[in-house]
Legacy VTK file of the C-alpha trace (Angstrom):
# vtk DataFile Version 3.0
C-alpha trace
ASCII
DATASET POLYDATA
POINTS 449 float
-48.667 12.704 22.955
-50.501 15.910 24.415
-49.521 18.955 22.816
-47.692 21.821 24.552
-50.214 24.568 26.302
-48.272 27.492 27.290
-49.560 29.985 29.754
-48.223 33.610 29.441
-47.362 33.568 26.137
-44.117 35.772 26.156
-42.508 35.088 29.796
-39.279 36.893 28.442
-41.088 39.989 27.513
-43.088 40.019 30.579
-40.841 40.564 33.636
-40.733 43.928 35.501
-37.237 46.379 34.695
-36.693 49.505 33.729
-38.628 49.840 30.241
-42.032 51.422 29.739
-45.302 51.207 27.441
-47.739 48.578 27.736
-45.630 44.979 27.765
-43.158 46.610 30.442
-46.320 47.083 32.514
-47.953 44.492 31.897
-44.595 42.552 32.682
-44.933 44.394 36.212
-48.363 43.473 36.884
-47.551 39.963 36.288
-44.543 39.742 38.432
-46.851 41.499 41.165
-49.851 38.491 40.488
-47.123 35.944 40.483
-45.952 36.930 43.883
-49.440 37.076 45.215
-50.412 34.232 43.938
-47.429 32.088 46.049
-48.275 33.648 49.372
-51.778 32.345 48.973
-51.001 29.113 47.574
-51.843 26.406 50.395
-49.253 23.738 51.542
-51.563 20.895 49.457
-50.576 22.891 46.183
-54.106 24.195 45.405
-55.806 28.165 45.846
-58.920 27.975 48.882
-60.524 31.738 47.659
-63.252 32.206 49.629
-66.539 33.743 47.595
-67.935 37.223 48.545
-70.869 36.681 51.514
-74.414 36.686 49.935
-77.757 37.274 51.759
-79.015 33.487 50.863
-76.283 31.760 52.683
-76.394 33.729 55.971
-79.701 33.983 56.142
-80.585 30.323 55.683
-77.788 29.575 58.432
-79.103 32.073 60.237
-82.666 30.605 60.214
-81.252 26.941 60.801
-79.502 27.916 64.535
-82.417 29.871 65.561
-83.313 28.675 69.406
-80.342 26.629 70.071
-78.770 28.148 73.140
-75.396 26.323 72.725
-75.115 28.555 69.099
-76.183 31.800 70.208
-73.248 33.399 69.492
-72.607 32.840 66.418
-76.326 33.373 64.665
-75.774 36.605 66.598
-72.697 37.204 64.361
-74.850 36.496 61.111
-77.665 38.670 62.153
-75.466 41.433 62.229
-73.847 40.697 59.124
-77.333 40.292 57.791
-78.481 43.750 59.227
-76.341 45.849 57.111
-76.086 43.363 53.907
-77.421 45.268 50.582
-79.741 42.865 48.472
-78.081 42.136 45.201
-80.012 44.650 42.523
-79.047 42.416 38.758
-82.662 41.053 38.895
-85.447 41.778 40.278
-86.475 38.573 41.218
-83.215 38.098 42.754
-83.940 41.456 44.843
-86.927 41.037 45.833
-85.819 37.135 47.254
-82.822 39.270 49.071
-84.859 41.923 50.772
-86.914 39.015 51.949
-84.322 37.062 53.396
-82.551 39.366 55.109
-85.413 40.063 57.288
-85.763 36.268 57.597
-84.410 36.367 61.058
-86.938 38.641 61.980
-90.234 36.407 62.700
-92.800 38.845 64.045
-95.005 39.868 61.039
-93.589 38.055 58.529
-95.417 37.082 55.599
-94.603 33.899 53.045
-92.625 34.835 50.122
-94.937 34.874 46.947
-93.010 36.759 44.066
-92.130 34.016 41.487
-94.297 31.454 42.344
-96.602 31.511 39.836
-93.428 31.158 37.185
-92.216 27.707 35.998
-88.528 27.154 35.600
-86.036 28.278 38.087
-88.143 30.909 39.677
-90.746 28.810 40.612
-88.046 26.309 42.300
-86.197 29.405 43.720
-89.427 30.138 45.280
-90.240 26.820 46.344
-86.686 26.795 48.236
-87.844 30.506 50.192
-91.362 29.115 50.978
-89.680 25.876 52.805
-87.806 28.684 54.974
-91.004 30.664 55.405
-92.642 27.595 56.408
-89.710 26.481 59.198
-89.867 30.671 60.851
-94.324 30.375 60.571
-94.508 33.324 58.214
-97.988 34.193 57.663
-99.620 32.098 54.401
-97.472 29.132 54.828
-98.655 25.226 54.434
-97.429 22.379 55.474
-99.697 20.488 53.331
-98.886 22.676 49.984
-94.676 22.218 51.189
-95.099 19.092 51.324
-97.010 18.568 48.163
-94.768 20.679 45.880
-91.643 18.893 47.392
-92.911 15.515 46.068
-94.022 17.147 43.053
-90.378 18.544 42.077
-88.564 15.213 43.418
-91.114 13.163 40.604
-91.879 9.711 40.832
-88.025 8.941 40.344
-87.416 10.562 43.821
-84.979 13.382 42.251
-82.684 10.485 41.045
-82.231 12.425 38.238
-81.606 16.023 39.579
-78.370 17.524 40.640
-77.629 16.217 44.338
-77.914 18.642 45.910
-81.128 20.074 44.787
-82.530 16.300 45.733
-80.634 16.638 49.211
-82.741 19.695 50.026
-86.166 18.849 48.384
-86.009 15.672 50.810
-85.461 18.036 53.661
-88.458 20.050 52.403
-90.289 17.328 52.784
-89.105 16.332 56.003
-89.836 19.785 57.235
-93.555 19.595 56.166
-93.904 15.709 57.508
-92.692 16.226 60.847
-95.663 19.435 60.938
-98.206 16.541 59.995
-97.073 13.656 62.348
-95.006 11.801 59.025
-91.819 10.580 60.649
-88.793 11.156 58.612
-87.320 7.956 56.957
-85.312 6.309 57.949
-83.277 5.869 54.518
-83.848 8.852 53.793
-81.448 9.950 57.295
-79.389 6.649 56.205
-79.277 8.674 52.684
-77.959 11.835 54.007
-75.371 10.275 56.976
-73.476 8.233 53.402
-73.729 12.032 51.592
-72.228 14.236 54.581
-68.642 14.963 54.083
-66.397 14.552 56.689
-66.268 17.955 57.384
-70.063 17.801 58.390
-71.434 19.453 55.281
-73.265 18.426 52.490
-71.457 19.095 49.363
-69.870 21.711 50.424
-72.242 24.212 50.588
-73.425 26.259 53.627
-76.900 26.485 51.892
-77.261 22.589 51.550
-75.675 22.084 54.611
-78.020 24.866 56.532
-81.139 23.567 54.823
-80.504 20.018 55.920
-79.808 21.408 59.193
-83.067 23.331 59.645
-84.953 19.869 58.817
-82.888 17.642 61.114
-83.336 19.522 63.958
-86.909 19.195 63.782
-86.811 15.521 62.491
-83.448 13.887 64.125
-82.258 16.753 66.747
-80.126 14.295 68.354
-78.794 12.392 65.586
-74.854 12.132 64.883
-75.732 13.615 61.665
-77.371 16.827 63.198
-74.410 17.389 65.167
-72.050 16.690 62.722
-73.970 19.184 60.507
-73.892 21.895 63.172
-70.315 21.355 64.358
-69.546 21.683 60.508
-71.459 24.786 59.887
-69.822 26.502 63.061
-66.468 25.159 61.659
-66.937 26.840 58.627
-68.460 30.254 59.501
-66.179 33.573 58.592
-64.670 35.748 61.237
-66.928 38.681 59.839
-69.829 36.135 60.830
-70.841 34.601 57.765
-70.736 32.090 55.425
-69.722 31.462 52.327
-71.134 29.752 48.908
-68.643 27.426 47.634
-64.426 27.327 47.884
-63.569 26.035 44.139
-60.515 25.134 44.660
-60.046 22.269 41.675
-61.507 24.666 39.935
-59.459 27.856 40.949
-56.216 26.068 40.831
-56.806 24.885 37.107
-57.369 28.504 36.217
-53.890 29.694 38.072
-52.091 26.886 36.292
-53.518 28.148 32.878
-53.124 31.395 33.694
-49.242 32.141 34.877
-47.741 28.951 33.791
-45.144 29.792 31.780
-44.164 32.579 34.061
-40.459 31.511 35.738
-41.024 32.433 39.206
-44.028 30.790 39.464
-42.962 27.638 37.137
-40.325 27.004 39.608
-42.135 27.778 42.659
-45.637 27.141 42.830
-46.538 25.025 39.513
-44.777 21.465 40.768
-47.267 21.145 44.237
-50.171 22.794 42.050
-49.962 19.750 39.485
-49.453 17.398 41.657
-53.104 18.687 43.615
-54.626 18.948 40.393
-53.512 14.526 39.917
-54.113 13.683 43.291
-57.666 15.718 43.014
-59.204 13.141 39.999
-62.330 11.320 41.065
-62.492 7.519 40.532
-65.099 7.885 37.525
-62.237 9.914 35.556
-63.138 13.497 35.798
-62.736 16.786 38.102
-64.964 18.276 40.180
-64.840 22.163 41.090
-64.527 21.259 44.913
-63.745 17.661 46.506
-67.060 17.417 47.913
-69.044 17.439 44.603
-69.275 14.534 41.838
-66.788 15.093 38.726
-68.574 18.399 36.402
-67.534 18.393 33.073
-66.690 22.182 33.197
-63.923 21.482 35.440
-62.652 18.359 33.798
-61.875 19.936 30.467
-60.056 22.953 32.739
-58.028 20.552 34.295
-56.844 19.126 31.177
-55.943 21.849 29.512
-53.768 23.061 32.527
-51.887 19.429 32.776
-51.651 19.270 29.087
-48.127 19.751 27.903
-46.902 18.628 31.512
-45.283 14.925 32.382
-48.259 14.977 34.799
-50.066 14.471 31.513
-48.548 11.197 30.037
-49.301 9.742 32.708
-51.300 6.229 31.190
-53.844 5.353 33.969
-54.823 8.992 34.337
-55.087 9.782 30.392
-57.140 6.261 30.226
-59.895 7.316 32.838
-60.338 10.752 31.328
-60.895 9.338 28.257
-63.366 7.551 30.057
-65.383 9.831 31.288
-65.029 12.227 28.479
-66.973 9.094 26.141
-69.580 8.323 29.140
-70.303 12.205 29.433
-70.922 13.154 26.007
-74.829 13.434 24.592
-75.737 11.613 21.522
-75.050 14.922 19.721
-71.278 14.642 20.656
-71.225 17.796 23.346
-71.739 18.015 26.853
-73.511 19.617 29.288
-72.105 20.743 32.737
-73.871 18.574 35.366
-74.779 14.928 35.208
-78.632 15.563 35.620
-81.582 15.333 33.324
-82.085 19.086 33.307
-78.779 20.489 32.146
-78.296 21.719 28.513
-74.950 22.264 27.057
-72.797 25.267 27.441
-70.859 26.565 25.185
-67.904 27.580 27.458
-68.335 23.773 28.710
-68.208 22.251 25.553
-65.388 24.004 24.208
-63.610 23.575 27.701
-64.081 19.996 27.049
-63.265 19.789 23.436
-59.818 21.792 23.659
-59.280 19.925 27.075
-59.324 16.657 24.751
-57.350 17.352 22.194
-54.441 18.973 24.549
-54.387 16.229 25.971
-54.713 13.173 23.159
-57.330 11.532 24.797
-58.180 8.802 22.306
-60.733 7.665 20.687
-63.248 11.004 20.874
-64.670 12.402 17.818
-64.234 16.500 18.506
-65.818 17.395 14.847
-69.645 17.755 16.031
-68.755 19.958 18.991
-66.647 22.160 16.572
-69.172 22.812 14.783
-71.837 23.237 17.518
-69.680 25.840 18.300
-69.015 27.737 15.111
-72.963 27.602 14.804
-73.663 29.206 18.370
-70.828 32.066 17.417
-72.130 35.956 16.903
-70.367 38.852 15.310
-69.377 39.651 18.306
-68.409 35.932 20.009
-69.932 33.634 22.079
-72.352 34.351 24.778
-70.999 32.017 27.686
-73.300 30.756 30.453
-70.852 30.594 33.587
-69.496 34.178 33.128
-70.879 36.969 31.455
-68.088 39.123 30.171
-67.248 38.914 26.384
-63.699 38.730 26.834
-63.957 35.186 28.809
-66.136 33.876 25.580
-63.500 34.727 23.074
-60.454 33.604 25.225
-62.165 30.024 26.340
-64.356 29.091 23.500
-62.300 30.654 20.257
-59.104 28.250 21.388
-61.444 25.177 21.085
-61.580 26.191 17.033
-58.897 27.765 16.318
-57.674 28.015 13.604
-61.330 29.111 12.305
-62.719 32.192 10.855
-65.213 32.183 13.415
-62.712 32.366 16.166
-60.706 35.269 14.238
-63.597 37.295 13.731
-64.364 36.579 17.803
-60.581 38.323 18.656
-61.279 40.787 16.369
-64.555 42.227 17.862
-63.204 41.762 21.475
-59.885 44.025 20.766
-62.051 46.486 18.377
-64.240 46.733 21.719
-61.101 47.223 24.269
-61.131 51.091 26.191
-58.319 53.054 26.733
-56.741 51.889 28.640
-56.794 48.520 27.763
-59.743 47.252 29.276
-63.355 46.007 28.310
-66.813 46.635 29.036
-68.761 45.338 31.961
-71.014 42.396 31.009
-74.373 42.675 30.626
-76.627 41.805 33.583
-78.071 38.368 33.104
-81.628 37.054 32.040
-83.778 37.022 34.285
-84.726 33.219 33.675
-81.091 32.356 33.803
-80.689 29.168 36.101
-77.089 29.105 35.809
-75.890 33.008 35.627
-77.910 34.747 38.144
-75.330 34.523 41.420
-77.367 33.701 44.302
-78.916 30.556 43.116
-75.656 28.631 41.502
-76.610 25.407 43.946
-80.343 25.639 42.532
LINES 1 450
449 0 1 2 3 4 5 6 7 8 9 10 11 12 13 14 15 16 17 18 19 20 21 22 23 24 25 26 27 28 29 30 31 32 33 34 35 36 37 38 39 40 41 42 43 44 45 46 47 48 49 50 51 52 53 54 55 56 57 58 59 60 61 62 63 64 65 66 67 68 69 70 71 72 73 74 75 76 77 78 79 80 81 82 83 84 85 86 87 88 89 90 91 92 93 94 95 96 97 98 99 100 101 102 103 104 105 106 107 108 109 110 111 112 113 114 115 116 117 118 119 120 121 122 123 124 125 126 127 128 129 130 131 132 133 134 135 136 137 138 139 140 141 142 143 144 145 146 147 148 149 150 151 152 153 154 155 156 157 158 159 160 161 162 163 164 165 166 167 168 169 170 171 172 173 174 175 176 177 178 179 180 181 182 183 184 185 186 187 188 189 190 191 192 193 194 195 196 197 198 199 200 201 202 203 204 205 206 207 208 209 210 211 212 213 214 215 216 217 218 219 220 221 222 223 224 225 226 227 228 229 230 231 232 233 234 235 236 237 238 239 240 241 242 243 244 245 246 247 248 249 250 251 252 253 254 255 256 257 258 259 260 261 262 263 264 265 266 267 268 269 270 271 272 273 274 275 276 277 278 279 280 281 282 283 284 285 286 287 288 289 290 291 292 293 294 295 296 297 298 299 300 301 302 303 304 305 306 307 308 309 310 311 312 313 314 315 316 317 318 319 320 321 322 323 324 325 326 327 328 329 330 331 332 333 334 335 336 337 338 339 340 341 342 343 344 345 346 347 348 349 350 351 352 353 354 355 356 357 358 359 360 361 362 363 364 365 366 367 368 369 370 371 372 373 374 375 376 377 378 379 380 381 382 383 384 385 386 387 388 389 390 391 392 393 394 395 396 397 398 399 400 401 402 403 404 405 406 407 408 409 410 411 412 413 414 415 416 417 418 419 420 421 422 423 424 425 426 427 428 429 430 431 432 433 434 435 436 437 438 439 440 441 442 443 444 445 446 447 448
């Protein structure tokens, strides 16, 4: 049977009255999240958050609807935003790519992007991505031949088969920006390829940056194609009433969080916890996992989240479901007994993944998986002070969602122990450090890179 995962630990202690110290006000400032948490709460059971606006995004967008009378009005919303947008300072890669974009919409005298492109690994692919966009506004030092060479390059002689979709979805419209330059038709199953990916909301997977790149290419390549105007009906669908779009709604994601997190409160139990299971059933994929957002294949980050918030639920003994998530749990794990985030060749296990998906598996009996090499992956990978995680930065999220996945274990005791000897007064902790610069997964604006 799954075993019992509570969410705030002491509900009883934790409700707003007259006392005082630190549980009475903590009690109050979980009341208050409670309360804000049900008037945001959709009618499907799940959270929609929107992310902050980024440069990338908007600017991309912004580029795609360029000359096309009929959307005038709202690239002229995204300009704005895009004329008083600050560039995003962590990295200086990152900033550099930011100041560049935001002038994107700004043709006359502009140059192709060049920082980075020297570097292998992510920068070099970020850089590829900002020298397609160069390309499509004819900044100055821009190829068609060298676009379309490094786009074939980076797909390999697989195609991108093996690379995370969406990367793949925008290298082939990379390549279908630089073939239409050279008189090379686009493919036709390679526009038969993208009208089976589109979602029925027009985008592709979700994401405005996908969904703009692809757009920039098909207007060139298919302008009056069902799938252009499906992609530009969904991109004016989805655009913000301050003008701009957004990265990605989580909302599988999200929702698993909010379960984890206030479950166990009363108020919410009663009132928003039923509807938010039920989402979190109705939102597994036919291979057996979760993904972060409907439009994306099952992630394994997700899938161990979701677990652990339907574990000690009667969502949770439910046969068929248990069955496929043991199911994907076995296909998804490496020969080492971990697992990695995203189904594609170049992912590398996280530790906040793997311990998502080992505690995830043993809340919720899933049979016939071995947990005892990721346990010990883990213990290896812990510091004095924790775990560093790759999704978020701050110390406190590695010793609250990777310690649980070995507890009881010296190494996870020692973890608590450094986090509360490093709290402020009051409670609170220190701001993360900024990321590596050669950090493909924590460095904000390129999460769909």
């Amino acid at each position: 049977m799954p075993r019992p995962v509570s969410g705030c630990r002491v509900p009883g202690l934790l409700r707003s009255g007259p006392g005082t110290g630190v549980v009475a006000e903590t009690g109050r400032c979980l009341d208050r999240a409670v309360e804000f948490a049900l008037g945001r709460q959709a009618g499907d059971g799940a959270w929609y958050v929107p992310s902050e606006p980024r440069i990338l995004e908007n600017a991309v967008v912004a580029c795609s609807l360029a000359g096309l009378e009929q959307v005038r009005p709202a690239r002229e919303r995204a300009v704005r935003w895009l004329e008083g947008a600050s560039p995003q300072r962590h990295d200086a890669f990152v900033f550099a790519a930011d100041q560049w974009l935001a002038g994107l919409h700004r043709t006359d005298g502009l140059t192709a992007f060049t920082a980075g492109a020297s570097q292998g690994g992510p920068q070099a692919r970020r850089a590829l991505y900002l020298d397609a966009l160069g390309y499509a506004v004819g900044a100055t030092g821009s190829d068609a031949r060298r676009l379309l060479d490094q786009a074939r390059a980076a797909l390999g002689p697989d195609r991108g088969r093996r690379l995370k979709p969406w990367q793949r979805a925008m290298l082939l419209a990379f390549e279908a920006l630089a073939g239409v330059a050279m008189g090379v038709p686009l493919p036709w199953h390679t526009l038969q390829e993208w009208e089976q990916a589109q979602s029925p909301d027009g985008s592709f997977h979700g994401m405005p940056l996908v969904t703009g790149m692809l757009h920039l290419a098909l207007t060139r390549a298919a302008p009056d194609h069902r799938v252009t105007r499906r992609c530009r009906d969904g991109l004016l669908a989805a655009q913000q009433t301050d003008g701009t779009w957004r990265f990605l709604v989580s909302e599988v994601w999200d929702t698993g969080l909010m379960v984890r997190g206030l479950r166990g409160h009363p108020r919410f139990d009663s009132a928003a916890l039923p509807a938010a299971l039920d989402f979190l059933v109705s939102a597994q994929k036919p291979d057996g996992g979760w993904a972060c957002t409907a439009p994306l294949a099952s992630d394994n980050d997700t899938t161990g989240n979701t677990l652990l918030a339907l574990a000690g639920t009667d969502r949770a003994t439910d046969p068929a479901l248990i069955a496929a998530a043991a199911r994907y749990a076995r296909s998804r794990r490496t020969p080492e007994g971990l697992w990695t985030t995203w189904h594609s060749s170049d992912d590398t296990p996280a530790p906040d993944v793997v311990a998502h998906m080992a505690a995830g598996i043993d809340a919720a009996a899933l049979p016939g998986i071995d947990l005892a090499p990721a346990r010990r992956w883990l213990a290896s990978r812990a510091t004095a002070e924790g775990w560093a995680s790759y999704w978020y930065l701050a110390p406190a999220y590695g010793a609250a969602e990777i310690g649980p996945a070995l507890a009881p274990h010296a190494v996870s005791h020692a973890a608590t122990s450094a986090l509360l000897a490093s709290a402020r007064r009051p409670p609170a902790w220190p701001s993360p450090p900024s990321p590596p610069a050669d950090s493909a997964r924590t460095t904000p604006p390129w999460h769909a890179g």
